[in-house]
C-alpha atoms as one frame of an Amber mdcrd trajectory, in Angstrom:
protein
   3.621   4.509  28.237   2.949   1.037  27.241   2.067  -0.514  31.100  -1.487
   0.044  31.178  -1.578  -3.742  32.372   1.482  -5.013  33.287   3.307  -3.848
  36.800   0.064  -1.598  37.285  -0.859  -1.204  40.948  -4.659  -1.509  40.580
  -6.860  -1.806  37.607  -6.814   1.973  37.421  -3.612   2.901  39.065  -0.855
   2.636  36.264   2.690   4.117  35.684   1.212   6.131  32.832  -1.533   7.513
  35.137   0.832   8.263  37.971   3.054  10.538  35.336   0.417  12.289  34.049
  -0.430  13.465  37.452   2.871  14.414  37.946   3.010  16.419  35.188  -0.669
  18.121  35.464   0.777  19.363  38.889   3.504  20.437  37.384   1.012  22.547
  34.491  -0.606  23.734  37.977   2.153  25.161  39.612   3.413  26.538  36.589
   0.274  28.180  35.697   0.176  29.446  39.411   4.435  31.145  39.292   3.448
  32.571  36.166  -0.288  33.848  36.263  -0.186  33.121  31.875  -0.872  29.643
  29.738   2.422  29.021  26.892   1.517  30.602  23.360  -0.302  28.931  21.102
  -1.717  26.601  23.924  -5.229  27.666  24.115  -7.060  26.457  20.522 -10.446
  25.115  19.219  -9.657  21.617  20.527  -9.281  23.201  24.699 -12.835  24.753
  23.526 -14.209  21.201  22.457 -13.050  19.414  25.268 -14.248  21.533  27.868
 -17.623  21.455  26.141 -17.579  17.511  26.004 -16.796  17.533  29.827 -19.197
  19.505  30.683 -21.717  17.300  28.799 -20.194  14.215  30.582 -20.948  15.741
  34.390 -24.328  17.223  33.167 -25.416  14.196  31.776 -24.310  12.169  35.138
 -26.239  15.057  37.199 -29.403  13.988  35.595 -29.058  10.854  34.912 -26.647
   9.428  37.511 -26.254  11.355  40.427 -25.757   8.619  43.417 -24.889   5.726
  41.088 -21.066   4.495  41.919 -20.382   3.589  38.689 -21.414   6.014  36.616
 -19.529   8.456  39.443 -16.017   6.492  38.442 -16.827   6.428  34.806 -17.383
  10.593  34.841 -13.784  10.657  36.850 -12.308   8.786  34.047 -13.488  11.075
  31.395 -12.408  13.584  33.365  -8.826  12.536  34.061  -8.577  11.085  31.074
  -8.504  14.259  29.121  -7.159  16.608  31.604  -4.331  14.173  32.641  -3.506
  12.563  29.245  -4.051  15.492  26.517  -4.275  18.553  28.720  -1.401  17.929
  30.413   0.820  16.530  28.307  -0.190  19.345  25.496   0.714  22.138  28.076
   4.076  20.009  28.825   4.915  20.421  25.210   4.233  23.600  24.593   5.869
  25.097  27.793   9.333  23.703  26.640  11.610  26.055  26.030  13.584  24.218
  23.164  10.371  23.016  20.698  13.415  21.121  18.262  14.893  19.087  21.355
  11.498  18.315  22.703  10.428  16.756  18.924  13.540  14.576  18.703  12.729
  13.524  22.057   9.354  12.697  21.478  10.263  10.566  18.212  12.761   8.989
  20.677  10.744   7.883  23.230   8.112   6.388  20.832  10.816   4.465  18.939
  12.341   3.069  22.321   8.883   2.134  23.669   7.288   0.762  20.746  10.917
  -1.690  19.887  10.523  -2.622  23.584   6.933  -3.828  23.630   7.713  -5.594
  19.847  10.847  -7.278  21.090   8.544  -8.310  24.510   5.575  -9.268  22.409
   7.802 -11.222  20.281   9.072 -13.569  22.542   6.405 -14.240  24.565   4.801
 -15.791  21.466   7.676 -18.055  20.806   8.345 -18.469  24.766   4.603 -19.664
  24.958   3.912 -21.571  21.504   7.100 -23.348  20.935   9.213 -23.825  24.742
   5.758 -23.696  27.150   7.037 -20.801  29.068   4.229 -17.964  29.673   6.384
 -14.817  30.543   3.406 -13.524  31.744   3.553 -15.736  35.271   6.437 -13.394
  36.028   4.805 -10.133  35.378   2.401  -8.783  37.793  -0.801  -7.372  36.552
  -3.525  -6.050  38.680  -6.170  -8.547  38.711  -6.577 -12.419  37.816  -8.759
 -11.983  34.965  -5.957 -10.144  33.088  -2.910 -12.374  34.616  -4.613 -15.326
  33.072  -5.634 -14.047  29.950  -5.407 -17.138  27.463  -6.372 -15.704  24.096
  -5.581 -18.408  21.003  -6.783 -18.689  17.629  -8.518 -22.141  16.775  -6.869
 -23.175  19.864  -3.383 -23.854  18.063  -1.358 -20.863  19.386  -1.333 -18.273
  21.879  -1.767 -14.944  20.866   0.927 -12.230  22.193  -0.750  -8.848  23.908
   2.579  -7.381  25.204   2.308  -5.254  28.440  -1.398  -4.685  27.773  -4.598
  -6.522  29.060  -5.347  -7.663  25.274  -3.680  -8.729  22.089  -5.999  -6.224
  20.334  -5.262  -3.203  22.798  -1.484  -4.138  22.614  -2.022  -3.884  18.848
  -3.909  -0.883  19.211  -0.969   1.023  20.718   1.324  -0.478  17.966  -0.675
   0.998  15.272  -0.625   4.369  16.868   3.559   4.398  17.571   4.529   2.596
  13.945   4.350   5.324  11.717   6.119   7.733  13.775   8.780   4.733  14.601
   9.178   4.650  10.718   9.400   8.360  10.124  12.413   8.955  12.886  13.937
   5.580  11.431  14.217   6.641   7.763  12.747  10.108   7.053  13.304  12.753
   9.820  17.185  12.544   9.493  17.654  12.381  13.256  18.478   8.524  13.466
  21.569   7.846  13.108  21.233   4.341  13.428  23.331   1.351  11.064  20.842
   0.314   8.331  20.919  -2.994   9.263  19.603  -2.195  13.019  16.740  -0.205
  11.976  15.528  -3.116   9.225  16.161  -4.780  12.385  13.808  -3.008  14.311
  10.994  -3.055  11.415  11.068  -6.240  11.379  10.460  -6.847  15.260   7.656
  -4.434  15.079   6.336  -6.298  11.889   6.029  -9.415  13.756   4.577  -8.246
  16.529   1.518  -7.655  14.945   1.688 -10.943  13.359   1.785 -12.245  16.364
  -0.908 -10.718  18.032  -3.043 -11.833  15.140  -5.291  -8.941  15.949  -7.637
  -9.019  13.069  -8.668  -5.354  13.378  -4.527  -4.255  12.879  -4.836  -6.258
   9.897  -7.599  -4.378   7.972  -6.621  -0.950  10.448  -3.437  -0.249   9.326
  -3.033  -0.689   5.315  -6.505   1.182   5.445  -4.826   4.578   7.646  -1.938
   4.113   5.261  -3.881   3.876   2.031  -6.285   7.005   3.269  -3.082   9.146
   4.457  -1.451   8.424   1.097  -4.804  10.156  -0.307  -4.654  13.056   0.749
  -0.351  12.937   0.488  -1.037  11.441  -2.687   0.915  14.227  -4.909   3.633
  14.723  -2.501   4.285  10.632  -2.656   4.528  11.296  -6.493   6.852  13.478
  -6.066   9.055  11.937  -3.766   8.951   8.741  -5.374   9.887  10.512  -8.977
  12.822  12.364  -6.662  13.868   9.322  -5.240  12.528   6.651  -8.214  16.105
   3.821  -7.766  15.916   3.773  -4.057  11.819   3.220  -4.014  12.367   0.188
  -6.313  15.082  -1.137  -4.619  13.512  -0.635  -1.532   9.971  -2.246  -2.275
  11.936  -5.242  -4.147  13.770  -5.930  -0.684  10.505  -5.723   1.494   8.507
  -7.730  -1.217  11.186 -10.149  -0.888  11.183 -10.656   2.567   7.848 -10.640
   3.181   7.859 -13.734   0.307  10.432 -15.251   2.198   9.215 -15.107   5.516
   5.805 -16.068   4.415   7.211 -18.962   2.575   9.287 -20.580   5.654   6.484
 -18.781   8.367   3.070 -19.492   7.050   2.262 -15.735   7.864  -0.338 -16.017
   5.424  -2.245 -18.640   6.839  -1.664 -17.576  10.324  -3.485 -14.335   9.521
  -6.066 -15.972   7.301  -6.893 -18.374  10.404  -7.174 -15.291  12.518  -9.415
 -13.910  10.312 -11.715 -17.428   9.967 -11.877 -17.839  13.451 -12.863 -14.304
  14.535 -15.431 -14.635  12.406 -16.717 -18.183  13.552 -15.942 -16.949  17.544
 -18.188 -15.896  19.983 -16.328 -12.771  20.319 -17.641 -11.643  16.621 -21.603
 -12.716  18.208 -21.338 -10.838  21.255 -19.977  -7.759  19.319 -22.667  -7.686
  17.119 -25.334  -8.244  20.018 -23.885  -5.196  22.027 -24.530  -2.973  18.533
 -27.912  -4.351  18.853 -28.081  -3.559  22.568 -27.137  -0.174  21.743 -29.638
   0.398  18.730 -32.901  -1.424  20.722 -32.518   0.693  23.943 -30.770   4.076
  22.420 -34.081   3.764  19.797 -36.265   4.164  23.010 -34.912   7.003  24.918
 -37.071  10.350  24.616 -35.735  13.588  22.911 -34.182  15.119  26.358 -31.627
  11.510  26.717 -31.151  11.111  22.522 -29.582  15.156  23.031 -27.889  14.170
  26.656 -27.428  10.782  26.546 -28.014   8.050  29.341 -25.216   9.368  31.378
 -21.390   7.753  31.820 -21.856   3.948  32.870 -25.871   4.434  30.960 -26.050
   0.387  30.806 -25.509   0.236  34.564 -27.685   3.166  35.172 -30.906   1.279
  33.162 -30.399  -1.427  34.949 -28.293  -3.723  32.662 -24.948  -5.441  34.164
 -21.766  -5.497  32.685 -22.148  -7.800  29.661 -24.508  -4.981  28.013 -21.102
  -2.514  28.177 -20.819  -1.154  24.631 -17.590  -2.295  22.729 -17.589   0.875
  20.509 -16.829   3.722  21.340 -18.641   5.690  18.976 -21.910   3.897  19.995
 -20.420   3.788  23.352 -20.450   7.889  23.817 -23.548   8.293  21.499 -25.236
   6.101  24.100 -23.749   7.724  27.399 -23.928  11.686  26.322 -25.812  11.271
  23.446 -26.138  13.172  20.205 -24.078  16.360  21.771 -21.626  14.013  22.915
 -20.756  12.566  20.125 -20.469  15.437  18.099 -18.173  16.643  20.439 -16.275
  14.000  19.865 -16.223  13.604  16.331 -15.756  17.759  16.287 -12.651  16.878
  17.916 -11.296  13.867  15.537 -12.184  15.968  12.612  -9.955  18.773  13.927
  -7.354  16.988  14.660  -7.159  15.483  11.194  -7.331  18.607   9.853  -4.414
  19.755  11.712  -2.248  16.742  10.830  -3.280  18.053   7.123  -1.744  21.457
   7.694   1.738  19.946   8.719   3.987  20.405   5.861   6.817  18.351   6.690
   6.394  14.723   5.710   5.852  13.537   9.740   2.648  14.955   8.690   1.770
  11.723   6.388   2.677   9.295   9.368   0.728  11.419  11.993  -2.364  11.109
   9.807  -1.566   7.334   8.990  -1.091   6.984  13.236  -4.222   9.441  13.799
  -6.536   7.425  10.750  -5.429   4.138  12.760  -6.676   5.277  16.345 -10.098
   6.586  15.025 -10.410   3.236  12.993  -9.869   1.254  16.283 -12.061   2.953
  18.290 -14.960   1.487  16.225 -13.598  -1.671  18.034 -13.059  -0.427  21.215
 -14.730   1.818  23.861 -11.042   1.672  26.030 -10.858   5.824  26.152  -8.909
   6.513  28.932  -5.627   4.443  27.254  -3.187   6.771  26.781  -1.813   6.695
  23.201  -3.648   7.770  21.347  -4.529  11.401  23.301  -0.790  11.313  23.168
  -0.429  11.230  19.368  -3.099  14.043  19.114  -1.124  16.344  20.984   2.215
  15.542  19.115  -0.503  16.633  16.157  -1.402  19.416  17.231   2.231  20.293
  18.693   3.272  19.892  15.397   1.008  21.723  13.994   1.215  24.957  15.768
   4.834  24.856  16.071   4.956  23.703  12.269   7.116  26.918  10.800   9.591
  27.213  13.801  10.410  23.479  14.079  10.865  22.506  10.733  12.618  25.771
   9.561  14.889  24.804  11.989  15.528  21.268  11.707  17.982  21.523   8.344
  18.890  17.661   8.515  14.933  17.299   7.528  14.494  16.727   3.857  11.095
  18.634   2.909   8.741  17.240   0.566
């Protein structure tokens, strides 16, 4: 899940990518020995997507129909949602034991998301304090991402992990980290010593630290702060259940994070992360893409507002690849236009609701992961990453299956 960048075969060609289409051809033969879909696997979000899709190719019919680019970017919104939600939904809900198959899932995310903390951990100390780049020794699949050399005020190196970025390896982090906390010390399936899942917190912690993505850093108290919103009476509650052990707890983490701030500087190196996204040419050329997108989306006639420009619609007017929009809200609003992003939103705004219905408290840190993703993607236009199409089907997996799993799960303390 997390080598979008490193040991990929091509900038397309991943691991995730080649087990996705292992397991859509699995859905197909499936679907094929058994003429019928799994219960509960045909919903309102199926309905959406196939109407977005459908957009997409309409929109490159008419608008760019012999134009390479905009050919590979319609194949990636393609594959993108048939490989990494369709699939992996109808994976899901064709298991035959829906308990094992959570546990699992919870699993997996914890394993991955420790594994690409402890990584991005020490390849920010490797690089900043010995001179070793651990990235010379992992392939990635083309020279502008082996050499990637982001730094903040040029002091320090920034870690990204086994993605092209520090922000996209962040990105994934904020998606995993809830659920890594709610199979650590709420779903009552880790039986892990105390001291090795602080452990673990900790490493995750400092990962983002030491990406010194500034978008994590407003992203992820913001999904936790709206999530505890709408959980807000079910917190009270817990906390009034569990009053000695909240205090204890939030002394010990306010005490380490005073602690390791203190001997760390974690304060300052956040605030400089802050100060110099702000004075960087990376802040400018975001800002001039929004402006790209509001100048030329401003012009189009009623027929490409509705449709859009069509997939790769910067390439297709003529612009090169420094007018690519960074959002992807603007992004698909500019490419399929208003339907498209409708669609899209449509689809976030069911999701959410889903993650509402969930009654077990995974349903606070699905919304927290979920609130995170759509955050991010005001930052970023990267749709065809896999995470976070993962999370919404674990959403709306839990969600359908909400009753039977958590009925069954008796170790689970319910709100």
């Amino acid at each position: 899940m997390p080598f979008v960048s490193a040991f990929a075969f091509t900038g397309t060609i991943s691991w995730p990518l080649i087990f996705a289409v292992f397991l859509f051809l699995i859905m197909g033969a499936k679907i094929i020995q058994r003429g019928a879909l799994p219960p509960h696997f045909l919903g309102f979000d199926l309905v959406i997507i196939f109407f977005f899709l459908f957009i997409v190719v309409f929109s490159y019919f008419i608008n760019g129909w012999g134009n390479s680019k905009s050919l590979n970017h319609t194949v990636a919104y393609g594959s993108t949602f048939l490989l990494f939600y369709v699939a992996i939904k109808f994976t899901f809900f064709s298991a035959p034991n829906k308990n094992l198959l959570l546990k699992r899932i919870l699993q997996f995310i914890t394993y991955t998301t420790i594994l690409s903390a402890l990584y991005g951990n020490v390849e920010f100390i490797s690089s900043n304090f010995f001179g070793l780049n651990l990235n010379d020794y992992i392939p990635r699949p083309s020279e502008v991402e082996a050499w990637y050399d982001a730094t903040v005020l040029g002091l320090f190196y920034r870690a990204r992990g086994f993605a092209p970025e520090s922000g996209h390896y962040t990105f994934m982090m904020e998606l995993f980290a809830p659920l890594v906390i709610y199979y650590l010390y709420f779903s009552g399936l880790c039986k892990w010593h105390k001291l090795l899942k602080t452990l673990s917190i900790i490493i995750i912690v400092l990962s983002f630290i030491f990406a010194v993505s500034t978008a994590s850093f407003i992203i992820v108290p913001l999904a936790f702060i709206c999530a505890a919103v709408f959980y807000a009476k079910k917190i009270y509650l817990y906390i009034k259940r569990f009053l000695r052990k909240f205090v204890i707890t939030t002394f010990l983490i306010s005490t380490t994070v005073i602690l390791l701030n203190y001997f760390l500087s974690f304060y300052t190196l956040i605030l400089l992360s802050i100060t110099s996204k702000l004075d960087s040419t990376s802040f400018d050329d975001r800002e001039a893409k929004i402006d790209f997108f509001y100048s030329n989306f401003s012009r189009f006639g009623l027929v490409k507002k509705i449709f859009g420009a069509g997939p790769a619609g910067y390439n297709i007017l003529g612009f090169d690849e420094t007018n690519s929009i960074l959002s992807l809200y603007h992004n698909i609003t500019f490419e399929m236009g208003f339907l498209g992003i409708f669609l899209i939103l449509s689809l976030l705004f069911y999701l959410i609701i889903c993650a509402l219905k969930i009654t077990d408290k995974i349903g606070f840190f699905l919304l927290a992961s979920l609130l995170s993703g759509i955050f991010h993607f005001y930052f970023i236009a990267n749709f065809w990453y896999p995470w976070f199409w993962f999370i919404a089907t674990v959403v709306i997996f839990c969600s359908k299956q909400n009753k039977f799993i958590f009925n069954n799960y008796k170790v689970v303390d319910i709100i």
